[in-house]
C-alpha angles and dihedrals in degrees: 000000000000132000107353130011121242117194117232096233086060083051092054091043096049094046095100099057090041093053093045085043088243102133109094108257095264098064096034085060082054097046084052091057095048094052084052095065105026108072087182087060093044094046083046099052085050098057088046093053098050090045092060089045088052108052091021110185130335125221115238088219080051096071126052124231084260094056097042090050086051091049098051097044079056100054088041091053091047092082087044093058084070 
């Protein structure tokens, strides 16, 4: 890559707010560097853009409490998978 590094596990945490065009312009140009010369980030942005075409948003009112509780052990066990 050219100019400065960016590690691929700050381009997975910074994919959402690359996708919802929410990362200041500077490090958006860098995200963009880094996706030219790293085939597994780009592969991975796109699965995470599909993904989010495909299931689109979910309504609060749509899930029930049991659901959401399920839903946010899942994502807090996510960083403990690691």
């Amino acid at each position: 890559m050219k100019g400065i590094e960016i590690p691929c596990q700050q381009i997975v945490e910074w994919v959402t707010d690359y996708l919802e065009d929410a990362l200041p312009d500077e490090t958006r140009r860098l995200v963009d560097e880094h996706l030219t010369d790293c085939p597994p980030c780009r592969r991975y942005l796109d699965q995470i853009r599909h993904t989010v075409q495909t299931l689109g948003t979910v309504d609060d009112d749509a899930l029930s409490p049991d659901a959401w509780t399920a839903l946010r052990t899942a994502f807090r066990n996510v960083d403990r998978r690691s």
